[in-house]
C-alpha positions in Angstrom: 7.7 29.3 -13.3 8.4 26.5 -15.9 5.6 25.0 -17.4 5.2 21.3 -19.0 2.6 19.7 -20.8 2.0 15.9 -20.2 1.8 14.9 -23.8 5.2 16.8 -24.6 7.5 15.5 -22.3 9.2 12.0 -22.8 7.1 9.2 -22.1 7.7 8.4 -18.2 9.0 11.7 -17.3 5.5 13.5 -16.2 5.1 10.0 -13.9 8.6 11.5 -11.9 7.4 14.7 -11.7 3.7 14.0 -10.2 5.5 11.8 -7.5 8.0 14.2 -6.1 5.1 16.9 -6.3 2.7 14.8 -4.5 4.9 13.6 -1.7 5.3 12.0 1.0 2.8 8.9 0.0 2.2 6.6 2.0 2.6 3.0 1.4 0.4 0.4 1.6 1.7 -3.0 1.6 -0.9 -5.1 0.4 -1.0 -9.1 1.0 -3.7 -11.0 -1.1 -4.2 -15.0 -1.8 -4.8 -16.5 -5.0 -8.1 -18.6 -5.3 -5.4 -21.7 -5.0 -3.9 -20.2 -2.0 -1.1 -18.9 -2.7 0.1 -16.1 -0.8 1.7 -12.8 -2.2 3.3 -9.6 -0.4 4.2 -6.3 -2.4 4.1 -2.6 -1.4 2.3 0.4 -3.4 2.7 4.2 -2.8 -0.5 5.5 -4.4 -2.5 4.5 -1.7 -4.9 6.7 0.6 -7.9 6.9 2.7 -11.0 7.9 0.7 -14.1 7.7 2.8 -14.4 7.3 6.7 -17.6 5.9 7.1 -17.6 2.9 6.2 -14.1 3.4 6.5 -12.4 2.6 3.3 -9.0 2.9 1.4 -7.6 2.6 -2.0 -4.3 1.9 -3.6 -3.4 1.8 -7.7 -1.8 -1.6 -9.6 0.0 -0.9 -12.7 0.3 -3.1 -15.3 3.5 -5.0 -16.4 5.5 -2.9 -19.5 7.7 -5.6 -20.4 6.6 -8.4 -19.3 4.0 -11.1 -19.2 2.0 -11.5 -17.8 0.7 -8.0 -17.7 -1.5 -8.4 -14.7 0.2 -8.0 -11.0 -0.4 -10.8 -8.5 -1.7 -8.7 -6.3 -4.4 -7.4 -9.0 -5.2 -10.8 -10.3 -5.4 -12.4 -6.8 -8.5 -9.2 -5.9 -10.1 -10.1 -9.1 -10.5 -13.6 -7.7 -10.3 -13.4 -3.9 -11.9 -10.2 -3.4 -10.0 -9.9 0.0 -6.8 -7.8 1.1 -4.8 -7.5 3.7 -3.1 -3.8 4.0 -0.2 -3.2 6.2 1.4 0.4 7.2 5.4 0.3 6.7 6.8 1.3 9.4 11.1 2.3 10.3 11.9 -1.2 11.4 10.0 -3.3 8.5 11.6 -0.7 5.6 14.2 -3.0 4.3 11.7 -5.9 4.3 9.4 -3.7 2.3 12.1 -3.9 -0.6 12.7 -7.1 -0.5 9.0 -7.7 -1.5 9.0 -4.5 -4.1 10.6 -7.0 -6.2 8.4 -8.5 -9.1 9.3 -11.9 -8.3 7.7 -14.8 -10.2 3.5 -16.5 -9.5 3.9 -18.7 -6.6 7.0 -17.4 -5.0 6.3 -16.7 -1.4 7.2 -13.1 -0.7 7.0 -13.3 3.6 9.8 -15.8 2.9 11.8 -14.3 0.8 11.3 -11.3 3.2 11.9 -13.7 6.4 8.2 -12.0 7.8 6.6 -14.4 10.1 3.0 -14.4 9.5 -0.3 -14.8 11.2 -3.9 -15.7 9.9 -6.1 -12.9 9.5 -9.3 -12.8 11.3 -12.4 -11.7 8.8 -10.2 -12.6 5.6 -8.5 -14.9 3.9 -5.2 -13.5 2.8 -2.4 -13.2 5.7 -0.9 -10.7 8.2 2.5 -9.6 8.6 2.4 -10.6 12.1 4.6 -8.4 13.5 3.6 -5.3 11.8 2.3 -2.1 13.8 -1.2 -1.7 12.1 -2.9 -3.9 9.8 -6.8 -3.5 7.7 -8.4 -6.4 6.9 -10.2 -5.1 3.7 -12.9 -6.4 1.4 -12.7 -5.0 -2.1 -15.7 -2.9 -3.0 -14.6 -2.0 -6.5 -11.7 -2.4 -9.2 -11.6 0.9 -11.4 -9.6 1.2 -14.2 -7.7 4.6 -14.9 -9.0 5.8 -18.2 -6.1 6.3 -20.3 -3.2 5.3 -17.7 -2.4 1.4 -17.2 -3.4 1.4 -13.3 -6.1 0.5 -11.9 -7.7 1.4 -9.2 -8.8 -1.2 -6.0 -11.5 0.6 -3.6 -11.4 -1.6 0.0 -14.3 -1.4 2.9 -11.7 -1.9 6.3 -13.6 -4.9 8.2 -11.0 -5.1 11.2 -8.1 -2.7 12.2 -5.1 -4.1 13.7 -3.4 -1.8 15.9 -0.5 -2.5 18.5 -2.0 -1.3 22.2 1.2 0.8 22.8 -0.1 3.1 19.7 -3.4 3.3 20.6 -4.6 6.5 22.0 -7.9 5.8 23.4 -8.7 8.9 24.8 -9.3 10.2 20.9 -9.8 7.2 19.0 -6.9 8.0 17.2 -3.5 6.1 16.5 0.0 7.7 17.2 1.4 8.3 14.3 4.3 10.1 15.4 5.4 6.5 17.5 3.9 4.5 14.5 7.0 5.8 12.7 5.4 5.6 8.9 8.5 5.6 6.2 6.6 7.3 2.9 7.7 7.7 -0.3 9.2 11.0 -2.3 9.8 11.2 -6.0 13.2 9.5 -6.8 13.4 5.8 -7.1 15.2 5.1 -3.7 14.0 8.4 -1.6 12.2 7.4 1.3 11.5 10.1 4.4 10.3 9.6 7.7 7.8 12.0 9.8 9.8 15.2 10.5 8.4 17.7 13.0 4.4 17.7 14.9 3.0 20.8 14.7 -0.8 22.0 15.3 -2.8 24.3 13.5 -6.9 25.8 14.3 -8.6 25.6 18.0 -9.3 21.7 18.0 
């Protein structure tokens, strides 16, 4: 084994090695509004469910190293609007993903530099990806900074799932995740994977 100590490794280099150990991560693709309405789009791989009743999700913001100003869109716009829109990225909508990874300047619209048509949400204000497979309409419950790191945290209660019929499995409840096709992230800056083989494990 080979052993490494945060605090003795250069400075981004334990942030590449937590993200190819916990991999894949899923990718939330977050759309908020601004309290003057404007719209923004951008994507986020620490993201997860953490509680299932009420059902809700979280995913991490850093903060700007370089540039100004150092608070995201997407964190400023929850601060005001506490509202998000969160999207699941699936095979067909990957490329459009990375058009919207890119930290483009306040105001630019990211669904049209992404040519994403859009629809209005139902329970929220920011928008919906329209043609996107499953979509949470989210309420923010709580913005947590992460002591000693420059992310924060945003904790969102779902208020309305989006899901396209053909991936609904009623019978369960449950969504096909395997025809969802999910892309997910891996530890190097352009490694992506999609879901490999099903398998099942226990009686249920």
């Amino acid at each position: 084994m080979i052993s490494f100590v945060p605090e003795e490794m250069e400075p981004r280099a334990p942030y590449h090695l937590l993200t190819s150990i916990v991999a894949p991560r899923p990718i939330a693709w977050v759309s908020t509004i601004s309290k003057d309405g404007k719209p923004n789009l951008a994507p986020y791989s620490f993201f997860n469910a953490v509680a299932g009743f009420p059902p809700t999700i979280m995913f991490s913001v850093s903060y700007r190293q370089t540039k100004e100003p150092k608070e995201k869109d997407t964190l400023r716009n929850v601060r005001e609007v506490k509202e998000f829109v969160c999207h699941i990225v699936d095979e067909t909508m990957a490329n459009a993903m990375i058009e919207t990874a890119v930290d483009l300047p306040y105001g630019v619209n990211e669904f049209e530099v992404a040519k994403l048509n859009t629809i209005s949400a139902t329970d929220v204000q920011p928008l919906r990806i329209a043609d996107a497979a499953v979509a949470m309409e989210c309420q923010v419950t709580q913005i947590v900074p992460v002591e000693g790191a420059t992310n924060v945290m945003v904790l969102g209660r779902v208020l309305r799932f989006h899901v396209r019929e053909d991936l609904y499995r009623p019978e369960m409840g449950l969504v096909d995740t395997v025809r969802m096709k999910p892309i997910t992230r891996l530890g190097g800056a352009v490694e992506y994977t999609k879901i490999g083989e099903l398998f099942f494990l226990g009686n249920h």
